[in-house]
MDAnalysis code that builds the backbone (N, CA, C; Angstrom):
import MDAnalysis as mda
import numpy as np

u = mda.Universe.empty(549, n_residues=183, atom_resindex=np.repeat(np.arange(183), 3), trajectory=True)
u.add_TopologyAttr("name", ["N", "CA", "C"] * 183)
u.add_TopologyAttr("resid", np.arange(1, 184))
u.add_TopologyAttr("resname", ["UNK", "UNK", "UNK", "UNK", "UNK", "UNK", "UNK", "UNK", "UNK", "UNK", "UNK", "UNK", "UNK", "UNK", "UNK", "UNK", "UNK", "UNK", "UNK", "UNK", "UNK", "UNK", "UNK", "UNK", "UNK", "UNK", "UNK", "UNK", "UNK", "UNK", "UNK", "UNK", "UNK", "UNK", "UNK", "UNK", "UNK", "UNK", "UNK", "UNK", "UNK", "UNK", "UNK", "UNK", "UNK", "UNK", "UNK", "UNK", "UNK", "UNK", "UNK", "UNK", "UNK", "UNK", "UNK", "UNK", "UNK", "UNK", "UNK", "UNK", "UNK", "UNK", "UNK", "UNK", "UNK", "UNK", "UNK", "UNK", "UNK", "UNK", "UNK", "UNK", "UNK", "UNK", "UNK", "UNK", "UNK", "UNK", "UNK", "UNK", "UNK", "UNK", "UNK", "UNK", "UNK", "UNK", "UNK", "UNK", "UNK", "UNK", "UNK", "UNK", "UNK", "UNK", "UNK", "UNK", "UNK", "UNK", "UNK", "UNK", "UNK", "UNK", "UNK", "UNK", "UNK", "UNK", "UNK", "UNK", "UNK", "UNK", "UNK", "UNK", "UNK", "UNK", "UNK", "UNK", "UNK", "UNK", "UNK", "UNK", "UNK", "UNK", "UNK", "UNK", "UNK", "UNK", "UNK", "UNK", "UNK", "UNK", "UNK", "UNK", "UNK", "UNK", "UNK", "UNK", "UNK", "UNK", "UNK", "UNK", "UNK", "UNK", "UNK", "UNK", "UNK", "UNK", "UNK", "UNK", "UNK", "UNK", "UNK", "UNK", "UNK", "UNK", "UNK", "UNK", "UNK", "UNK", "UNK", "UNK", "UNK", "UNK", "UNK", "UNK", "UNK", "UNK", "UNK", "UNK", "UNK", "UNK", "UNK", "UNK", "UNK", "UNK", "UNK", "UNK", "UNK", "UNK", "UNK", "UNK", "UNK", "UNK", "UNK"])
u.atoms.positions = np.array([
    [0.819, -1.185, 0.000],
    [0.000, 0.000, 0.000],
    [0.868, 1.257, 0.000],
    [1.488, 1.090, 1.015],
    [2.824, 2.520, 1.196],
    [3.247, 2.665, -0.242],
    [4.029, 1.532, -0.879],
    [4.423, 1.251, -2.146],
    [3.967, 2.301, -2.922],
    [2.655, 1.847, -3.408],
    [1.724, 1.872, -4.457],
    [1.610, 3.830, -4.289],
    [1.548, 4.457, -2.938],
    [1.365, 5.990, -2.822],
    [2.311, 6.190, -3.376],
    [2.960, 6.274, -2.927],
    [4.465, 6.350, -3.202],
    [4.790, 6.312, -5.091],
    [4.497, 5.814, -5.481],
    [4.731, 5.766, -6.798],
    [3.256, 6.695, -7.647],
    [2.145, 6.692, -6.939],
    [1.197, 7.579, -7.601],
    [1.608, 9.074, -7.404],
    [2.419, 9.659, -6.623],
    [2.863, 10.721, -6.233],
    [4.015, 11.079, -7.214],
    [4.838, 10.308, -7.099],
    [5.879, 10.199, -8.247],
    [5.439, 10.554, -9.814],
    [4.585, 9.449, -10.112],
    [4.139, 9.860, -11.168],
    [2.826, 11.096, -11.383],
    [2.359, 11.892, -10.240],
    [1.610, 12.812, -10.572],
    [3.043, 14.278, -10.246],
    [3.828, 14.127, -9.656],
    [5.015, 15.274, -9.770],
    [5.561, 15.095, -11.051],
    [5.555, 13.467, -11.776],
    [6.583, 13.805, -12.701],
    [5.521, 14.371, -14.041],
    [4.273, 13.815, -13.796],
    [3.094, 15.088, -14.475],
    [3.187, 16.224, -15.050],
    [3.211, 17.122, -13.747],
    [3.292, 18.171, -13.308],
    [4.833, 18.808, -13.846],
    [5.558, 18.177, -13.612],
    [7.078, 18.426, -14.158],
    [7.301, 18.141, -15.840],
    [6.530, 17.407, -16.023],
    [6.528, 17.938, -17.719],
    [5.362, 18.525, -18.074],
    [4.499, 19.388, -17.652],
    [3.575, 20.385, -18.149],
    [4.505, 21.398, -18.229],
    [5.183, 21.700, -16.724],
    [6.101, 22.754, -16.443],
    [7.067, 22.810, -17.888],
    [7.866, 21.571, -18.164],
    [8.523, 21.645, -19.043],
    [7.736, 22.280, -20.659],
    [6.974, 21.482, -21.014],
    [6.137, 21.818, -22.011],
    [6.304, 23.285, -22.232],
    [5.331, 24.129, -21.109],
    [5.373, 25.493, -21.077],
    [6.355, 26.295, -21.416],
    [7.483, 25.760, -21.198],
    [8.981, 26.650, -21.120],
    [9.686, 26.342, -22.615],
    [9.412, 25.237, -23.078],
    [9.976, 25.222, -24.279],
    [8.789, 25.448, -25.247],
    [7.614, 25.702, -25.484],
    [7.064, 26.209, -26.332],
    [6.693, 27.129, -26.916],
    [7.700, 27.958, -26.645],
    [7.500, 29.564, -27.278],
    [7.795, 30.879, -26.342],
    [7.796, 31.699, -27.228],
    [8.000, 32.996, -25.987],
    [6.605, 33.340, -25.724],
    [6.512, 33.260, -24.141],
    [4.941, 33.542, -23.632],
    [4.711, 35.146, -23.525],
    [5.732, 35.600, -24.443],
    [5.517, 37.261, -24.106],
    [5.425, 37.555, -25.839],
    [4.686, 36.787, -26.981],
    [4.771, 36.847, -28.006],
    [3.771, 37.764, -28.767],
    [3.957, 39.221, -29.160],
    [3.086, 40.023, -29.092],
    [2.413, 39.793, -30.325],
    [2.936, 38.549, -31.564],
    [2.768, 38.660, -32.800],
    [1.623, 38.104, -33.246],
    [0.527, 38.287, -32.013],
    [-0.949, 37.149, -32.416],
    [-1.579, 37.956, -33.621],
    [-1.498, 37.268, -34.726],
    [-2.085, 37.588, -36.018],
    [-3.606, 38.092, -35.397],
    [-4.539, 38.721, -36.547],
    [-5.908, 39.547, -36.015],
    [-6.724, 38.870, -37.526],
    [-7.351, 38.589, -37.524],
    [-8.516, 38.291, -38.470],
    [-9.130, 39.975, -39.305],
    [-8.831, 40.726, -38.561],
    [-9.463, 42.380, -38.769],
    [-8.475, 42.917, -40.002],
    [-7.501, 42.262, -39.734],
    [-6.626, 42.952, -40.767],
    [-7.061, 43.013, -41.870],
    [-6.405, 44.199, -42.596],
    [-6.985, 44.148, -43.666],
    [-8.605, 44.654, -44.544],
    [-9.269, 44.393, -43.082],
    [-11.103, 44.388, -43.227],
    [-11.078, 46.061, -42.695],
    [-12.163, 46.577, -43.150],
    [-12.993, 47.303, -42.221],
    [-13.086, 47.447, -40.995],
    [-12.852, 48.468, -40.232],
    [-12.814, 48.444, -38.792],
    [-13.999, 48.068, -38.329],
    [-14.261, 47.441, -37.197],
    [-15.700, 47.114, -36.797],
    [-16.616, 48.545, -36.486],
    [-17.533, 48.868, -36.928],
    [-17.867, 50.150, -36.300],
    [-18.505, 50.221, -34.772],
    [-18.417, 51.437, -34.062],
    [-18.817, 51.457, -32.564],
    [-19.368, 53.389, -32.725],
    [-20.684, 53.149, -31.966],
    [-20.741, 54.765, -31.408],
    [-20.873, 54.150, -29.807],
    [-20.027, 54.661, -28.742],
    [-20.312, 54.702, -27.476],
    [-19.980, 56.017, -26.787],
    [-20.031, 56.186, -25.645],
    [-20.733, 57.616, -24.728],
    [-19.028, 58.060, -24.185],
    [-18.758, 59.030, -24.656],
    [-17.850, 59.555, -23.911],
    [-17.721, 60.343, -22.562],
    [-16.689, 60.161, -22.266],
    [-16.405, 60.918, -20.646],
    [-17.045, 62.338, -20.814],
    [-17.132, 62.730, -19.782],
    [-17.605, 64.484, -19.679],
    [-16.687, 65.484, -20.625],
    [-15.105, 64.977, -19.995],
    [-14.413, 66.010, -20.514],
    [-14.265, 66.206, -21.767],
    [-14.589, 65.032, -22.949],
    [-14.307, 65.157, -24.037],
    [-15.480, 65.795, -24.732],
    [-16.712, 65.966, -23.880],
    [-17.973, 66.600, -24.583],
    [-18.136, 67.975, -25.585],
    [-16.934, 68.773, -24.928],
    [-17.259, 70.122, -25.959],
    [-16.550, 70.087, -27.280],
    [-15.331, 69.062, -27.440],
    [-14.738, 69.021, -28.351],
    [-15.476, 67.862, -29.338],
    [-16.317, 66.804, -28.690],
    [-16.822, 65.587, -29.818],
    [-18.303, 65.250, -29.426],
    [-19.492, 65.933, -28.022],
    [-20.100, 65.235, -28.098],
    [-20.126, 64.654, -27.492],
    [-21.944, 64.164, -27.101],
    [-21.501, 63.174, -25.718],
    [-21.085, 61.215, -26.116],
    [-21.101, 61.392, -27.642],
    [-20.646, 60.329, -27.943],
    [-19.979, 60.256, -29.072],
    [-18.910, 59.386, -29.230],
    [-18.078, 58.957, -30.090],
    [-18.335, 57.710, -30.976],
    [-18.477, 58.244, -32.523],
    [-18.967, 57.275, -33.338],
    [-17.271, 57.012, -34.577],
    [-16.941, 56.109, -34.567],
    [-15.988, 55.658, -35.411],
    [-16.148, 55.897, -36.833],
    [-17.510, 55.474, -37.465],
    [-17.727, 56.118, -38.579],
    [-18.041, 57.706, -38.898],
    [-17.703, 58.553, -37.750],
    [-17.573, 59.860, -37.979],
    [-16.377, 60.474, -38.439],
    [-15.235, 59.177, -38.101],
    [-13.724, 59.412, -38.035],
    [-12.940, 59.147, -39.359],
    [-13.520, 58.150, -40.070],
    [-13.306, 57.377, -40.935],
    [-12.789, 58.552, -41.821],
    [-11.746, 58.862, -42.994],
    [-11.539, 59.721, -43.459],
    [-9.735, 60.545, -43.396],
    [-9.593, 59.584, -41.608],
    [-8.284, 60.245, -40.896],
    [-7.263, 58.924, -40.787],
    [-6.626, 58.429, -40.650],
    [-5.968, 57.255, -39.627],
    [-6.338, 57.601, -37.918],
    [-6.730, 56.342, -37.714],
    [-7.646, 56.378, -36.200],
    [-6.124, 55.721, -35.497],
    [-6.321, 55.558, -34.224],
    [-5.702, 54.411, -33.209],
    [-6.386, 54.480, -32.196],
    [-6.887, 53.134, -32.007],
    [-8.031, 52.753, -31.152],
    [-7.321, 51.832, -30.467],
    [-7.073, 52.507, -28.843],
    [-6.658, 51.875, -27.937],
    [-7.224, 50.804, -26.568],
    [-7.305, 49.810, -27.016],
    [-8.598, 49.100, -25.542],
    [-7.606, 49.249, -24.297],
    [-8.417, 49.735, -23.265],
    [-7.246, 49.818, -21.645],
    [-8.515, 49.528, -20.704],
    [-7.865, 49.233, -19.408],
    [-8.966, 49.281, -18.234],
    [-8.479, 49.551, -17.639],
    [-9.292, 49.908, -16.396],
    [-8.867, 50.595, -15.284],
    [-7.783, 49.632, -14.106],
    [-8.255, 48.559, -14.468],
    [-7.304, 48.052, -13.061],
    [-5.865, 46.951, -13.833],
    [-5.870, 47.453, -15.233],
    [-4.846, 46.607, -15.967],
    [-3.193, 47.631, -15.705],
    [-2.413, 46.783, -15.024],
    [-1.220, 47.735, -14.623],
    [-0.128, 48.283, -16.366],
    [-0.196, 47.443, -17.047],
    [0.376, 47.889, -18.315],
    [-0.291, 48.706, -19.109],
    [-1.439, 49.197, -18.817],
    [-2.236, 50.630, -19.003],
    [-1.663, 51.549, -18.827],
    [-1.705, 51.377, -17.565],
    [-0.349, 52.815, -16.714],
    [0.732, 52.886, -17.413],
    [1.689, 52.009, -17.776],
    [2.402, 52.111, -18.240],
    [2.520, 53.223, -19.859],
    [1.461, 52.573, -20.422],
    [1.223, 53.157, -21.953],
    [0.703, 54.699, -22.269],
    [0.089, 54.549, -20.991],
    [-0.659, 56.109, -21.251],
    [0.142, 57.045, -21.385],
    [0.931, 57.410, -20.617],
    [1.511, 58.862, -20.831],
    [2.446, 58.485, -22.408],
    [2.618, 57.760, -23.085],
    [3.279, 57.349, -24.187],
    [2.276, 57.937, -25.070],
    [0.500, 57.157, -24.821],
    [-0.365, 57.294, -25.950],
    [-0.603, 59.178, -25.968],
    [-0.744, 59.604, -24.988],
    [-0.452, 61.144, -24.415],
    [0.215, 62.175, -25.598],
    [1.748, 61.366, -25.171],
    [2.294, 61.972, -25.735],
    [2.756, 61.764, -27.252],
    [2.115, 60.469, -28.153],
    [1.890, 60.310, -29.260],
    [1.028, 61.107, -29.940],
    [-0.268, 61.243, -29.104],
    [-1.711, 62.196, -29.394],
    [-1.366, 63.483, -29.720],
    [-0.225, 64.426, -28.926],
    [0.038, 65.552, -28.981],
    [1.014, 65.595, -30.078],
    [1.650, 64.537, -30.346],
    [2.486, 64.882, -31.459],
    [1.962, 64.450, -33.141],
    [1.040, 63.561, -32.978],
    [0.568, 62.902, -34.310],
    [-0.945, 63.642, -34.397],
    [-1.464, 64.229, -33.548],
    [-3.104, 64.340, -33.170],
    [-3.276, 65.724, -34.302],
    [-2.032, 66.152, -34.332],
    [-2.233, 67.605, -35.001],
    [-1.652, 67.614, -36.569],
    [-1.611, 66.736, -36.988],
    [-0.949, 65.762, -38.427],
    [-2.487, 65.291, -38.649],
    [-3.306, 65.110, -38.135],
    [-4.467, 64.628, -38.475],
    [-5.145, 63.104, -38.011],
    [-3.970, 62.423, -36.810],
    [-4.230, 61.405, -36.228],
    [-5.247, 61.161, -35.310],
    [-6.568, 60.389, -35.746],
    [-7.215, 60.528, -34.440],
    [-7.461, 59.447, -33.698],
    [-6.972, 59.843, -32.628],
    [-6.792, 58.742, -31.215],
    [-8.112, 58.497, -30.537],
    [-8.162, 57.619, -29.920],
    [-9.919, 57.099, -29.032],
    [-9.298, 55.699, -27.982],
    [-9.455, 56.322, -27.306],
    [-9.130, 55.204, -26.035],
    [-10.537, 54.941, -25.515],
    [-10.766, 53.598, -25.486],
    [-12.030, 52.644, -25.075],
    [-11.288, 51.827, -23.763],
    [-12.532, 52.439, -22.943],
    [-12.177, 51.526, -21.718],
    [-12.983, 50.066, -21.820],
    [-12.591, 48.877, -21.070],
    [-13.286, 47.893, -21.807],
    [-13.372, 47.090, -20.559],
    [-13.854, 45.655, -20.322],
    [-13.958, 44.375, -19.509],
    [-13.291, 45.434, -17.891],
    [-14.389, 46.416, -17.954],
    [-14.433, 47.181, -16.896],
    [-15.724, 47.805, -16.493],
    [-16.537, 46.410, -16.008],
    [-17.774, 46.730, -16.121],
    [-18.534, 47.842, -15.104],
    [-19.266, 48.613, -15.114],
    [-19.480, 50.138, -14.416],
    [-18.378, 50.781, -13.167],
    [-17.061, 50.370, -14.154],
    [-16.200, 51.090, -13.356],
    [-15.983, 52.761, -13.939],
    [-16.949, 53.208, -14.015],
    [-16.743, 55.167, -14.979],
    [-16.226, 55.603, -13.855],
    [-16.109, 55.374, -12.761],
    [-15.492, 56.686, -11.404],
    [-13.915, 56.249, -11.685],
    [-13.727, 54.899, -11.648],
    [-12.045, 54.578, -11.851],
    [-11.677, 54.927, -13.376],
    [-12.468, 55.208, -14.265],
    [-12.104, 54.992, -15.519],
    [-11.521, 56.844, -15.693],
    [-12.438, 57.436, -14.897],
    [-12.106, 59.256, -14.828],
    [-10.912, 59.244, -14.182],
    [-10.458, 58.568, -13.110],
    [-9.476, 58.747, -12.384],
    [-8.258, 58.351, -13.437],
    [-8.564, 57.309, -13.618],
    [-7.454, 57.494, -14.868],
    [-7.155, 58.045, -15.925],
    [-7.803, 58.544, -16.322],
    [-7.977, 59.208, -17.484],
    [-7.202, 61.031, -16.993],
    [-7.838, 61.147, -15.709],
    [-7.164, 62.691, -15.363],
    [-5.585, 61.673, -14.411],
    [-5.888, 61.240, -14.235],
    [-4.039, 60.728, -13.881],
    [-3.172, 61.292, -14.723],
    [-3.221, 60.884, -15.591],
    [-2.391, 61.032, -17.403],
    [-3.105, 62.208, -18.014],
    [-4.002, 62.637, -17.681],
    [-4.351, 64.435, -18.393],
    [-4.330, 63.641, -19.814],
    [-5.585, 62.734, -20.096],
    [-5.574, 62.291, -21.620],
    [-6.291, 63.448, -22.372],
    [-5.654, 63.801, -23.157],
    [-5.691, 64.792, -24.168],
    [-7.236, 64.164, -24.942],
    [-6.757, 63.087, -25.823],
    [-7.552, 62.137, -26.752],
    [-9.228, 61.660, -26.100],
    [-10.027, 61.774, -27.428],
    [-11.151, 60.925, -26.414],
    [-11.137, 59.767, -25.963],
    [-11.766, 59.373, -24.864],
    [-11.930, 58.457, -24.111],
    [-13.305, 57.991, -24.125],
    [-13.912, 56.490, -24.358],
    [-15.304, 56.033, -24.383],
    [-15.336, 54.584, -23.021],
    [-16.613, 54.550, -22.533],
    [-16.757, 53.067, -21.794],
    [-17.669, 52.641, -22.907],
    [-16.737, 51.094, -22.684],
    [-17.437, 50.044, -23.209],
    [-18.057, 49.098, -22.327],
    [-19.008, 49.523, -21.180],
    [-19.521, 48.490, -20.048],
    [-19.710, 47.163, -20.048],
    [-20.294, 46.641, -21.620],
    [-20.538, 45.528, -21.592],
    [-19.622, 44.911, -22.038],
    [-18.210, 45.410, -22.658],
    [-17.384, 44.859, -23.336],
    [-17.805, 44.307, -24.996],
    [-18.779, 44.947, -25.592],
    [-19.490, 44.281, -26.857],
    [-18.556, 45.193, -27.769],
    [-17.739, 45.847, -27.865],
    [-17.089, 46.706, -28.736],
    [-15.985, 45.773, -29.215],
    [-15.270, 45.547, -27.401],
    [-14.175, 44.194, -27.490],
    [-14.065, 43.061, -28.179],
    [-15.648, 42.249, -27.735],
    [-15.828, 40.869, -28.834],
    [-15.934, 41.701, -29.807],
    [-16.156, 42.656, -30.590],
    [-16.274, 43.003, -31.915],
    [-15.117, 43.067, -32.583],
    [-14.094, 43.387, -31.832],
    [-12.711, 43.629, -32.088],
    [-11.571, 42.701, -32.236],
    [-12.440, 41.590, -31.326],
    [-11.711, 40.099, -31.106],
    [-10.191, 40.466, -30.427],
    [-10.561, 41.082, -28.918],
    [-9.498, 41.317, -28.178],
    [-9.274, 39.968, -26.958],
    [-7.755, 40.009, -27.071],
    [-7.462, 38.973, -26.238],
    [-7.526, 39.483, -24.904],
    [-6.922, 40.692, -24.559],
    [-7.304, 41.349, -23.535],
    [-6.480, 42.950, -23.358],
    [-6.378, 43.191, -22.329],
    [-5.966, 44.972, -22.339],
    [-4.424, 44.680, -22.004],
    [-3.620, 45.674, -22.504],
    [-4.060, 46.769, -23.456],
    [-3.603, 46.138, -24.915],
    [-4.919, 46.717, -25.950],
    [-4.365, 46.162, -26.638],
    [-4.758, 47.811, -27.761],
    [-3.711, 48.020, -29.258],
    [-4.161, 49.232, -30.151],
    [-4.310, 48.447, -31.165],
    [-5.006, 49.263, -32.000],
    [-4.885, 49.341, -33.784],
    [-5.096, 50.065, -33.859],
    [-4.601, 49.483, -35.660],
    [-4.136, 51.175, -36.415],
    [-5.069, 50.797, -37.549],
    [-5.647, 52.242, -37.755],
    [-7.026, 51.959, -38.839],
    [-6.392, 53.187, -39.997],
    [-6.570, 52.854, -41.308],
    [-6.216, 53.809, -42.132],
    [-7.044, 54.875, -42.806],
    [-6.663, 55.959, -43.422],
    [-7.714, 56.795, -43.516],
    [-9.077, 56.601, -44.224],
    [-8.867, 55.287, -44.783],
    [-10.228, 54.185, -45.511],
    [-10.926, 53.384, -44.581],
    [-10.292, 53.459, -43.261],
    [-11.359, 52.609, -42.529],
    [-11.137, 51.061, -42.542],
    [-9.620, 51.090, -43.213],
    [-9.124, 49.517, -42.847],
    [-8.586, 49.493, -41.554],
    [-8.525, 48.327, -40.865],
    [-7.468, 47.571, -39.819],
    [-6.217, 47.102, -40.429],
    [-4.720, 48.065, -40.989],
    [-3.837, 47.753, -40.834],
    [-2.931, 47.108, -39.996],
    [-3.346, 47.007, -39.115],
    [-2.019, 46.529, -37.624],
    [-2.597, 46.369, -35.833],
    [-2.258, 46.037, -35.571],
    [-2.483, 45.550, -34.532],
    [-1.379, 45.311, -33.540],
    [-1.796, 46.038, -32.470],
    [-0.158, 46.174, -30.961],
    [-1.069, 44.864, -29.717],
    [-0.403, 43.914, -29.277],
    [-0.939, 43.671, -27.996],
    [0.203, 43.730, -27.008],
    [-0.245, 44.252, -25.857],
    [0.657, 44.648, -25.073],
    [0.794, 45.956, -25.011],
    [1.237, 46.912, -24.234],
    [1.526, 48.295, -23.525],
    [2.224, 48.813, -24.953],
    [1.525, 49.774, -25.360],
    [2.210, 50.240, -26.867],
    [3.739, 50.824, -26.062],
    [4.538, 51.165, -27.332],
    [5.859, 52.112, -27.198],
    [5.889, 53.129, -28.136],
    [6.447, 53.873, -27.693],
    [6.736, 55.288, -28.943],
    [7.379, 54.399, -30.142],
    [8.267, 53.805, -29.935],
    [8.166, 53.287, -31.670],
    [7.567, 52.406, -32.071],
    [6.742, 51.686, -31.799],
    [5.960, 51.302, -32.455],
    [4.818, 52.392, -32.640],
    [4.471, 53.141, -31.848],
    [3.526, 54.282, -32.670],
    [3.868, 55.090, -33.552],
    [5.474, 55.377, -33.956],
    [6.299, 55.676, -34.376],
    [6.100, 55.314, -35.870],
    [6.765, 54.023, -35.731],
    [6.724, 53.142, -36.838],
    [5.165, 52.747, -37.416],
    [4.128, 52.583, -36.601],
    [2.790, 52.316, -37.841],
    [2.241, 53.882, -38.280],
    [2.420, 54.783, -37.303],
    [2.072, 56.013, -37.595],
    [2.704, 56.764, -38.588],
    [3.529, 56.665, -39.003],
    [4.907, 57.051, -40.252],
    [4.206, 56.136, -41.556],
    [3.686, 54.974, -40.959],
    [3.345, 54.269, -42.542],
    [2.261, 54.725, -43.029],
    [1.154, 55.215, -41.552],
    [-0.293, 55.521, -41.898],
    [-0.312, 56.866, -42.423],
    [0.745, 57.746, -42.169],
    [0.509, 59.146, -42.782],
    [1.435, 59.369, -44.187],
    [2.527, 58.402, -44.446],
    [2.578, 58.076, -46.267],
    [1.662, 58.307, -47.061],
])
């Protein structure tokens, strides 16, 4: 009987010790290169309700097919995702430098369901320039086929989905798709 534990233990560690293994040799788990089905297509369209502050400049809501015409970058973030923080003052300071070239930026808060009091707080954390929309139910997201926050694209002045960032954007990569989108 002792035996017999004894060896079911063994073989459920040595289990466990090649899942572990599995995991580690199958790729880089930090692989930002998940292809998008959107590419290429039409951006999905969305009108949702913007924050207060963005009201005198767009309205109390933001419709994507109003935009269509410009290169967009449509950023999904939430409030309690820590690589948000990270990106914002980047997307900030992309907005102020590309926003006046004719870039228009829209940060969607998302799988942040009636969090609007945390979603303001962040938003004046970082003094976001750009509009900002909630997506409560997250139906913008499945439209978008997001894996999760933060994630951008880059839409061209036709209203395609060129590109796609997952993970905390960087100045060059906004750099680099933003340089191709204004060619």
């Amino acid at each position: 009987m002792k035996l017999r534990r004894i060896a079911l233990i063994a073989v459920v560690v040595a289990a466990i010790g090649a899942l572990f293994a599995f995991g580690l040799l199958r790729g880089n788990p930090d692989d930002r290169n998940i292809t998008s089905n959107l590419i290429g297509k039409p951006a999905p369209t969305f009108a949702l309700p913007l924050y207060e502050r963005y009201w005198p400049d767009y309205g109390e809501t933001f419709s994507l097919q109003a935009h269509v015409g410009r290169p967009l970058v449509i950023n999904f973030w939430a409030s309690w995702c820590l690589p948000c923080y990270e990106e914002a003052p980047v997307l900030q300071q992309a907005w102020q430098t590309y926003g006046p070239q004719g870039v228009q930026f829209v940060g969607i808060q998302t799988q942040d369901r009636d969090k609007r009091d945390e979603g303001r707080t962040f938003i004046a954390r970082f003094n976001l320039g750009f509009p900002n929309v909630l997506d409560n139910d997250s139906l913008v997201g499945v439209d978008w086929a997001l894996y999760g926050v933060p994630e951008t694209f880059f839409v061209d002045a036709s209203g395609k989905v060129v590109a796609k960032h997952i993970g905390p954007v960087t100045a060059a990569v906004l750099d680099q798709q933003l340089g191709a989108l204004l060619r």
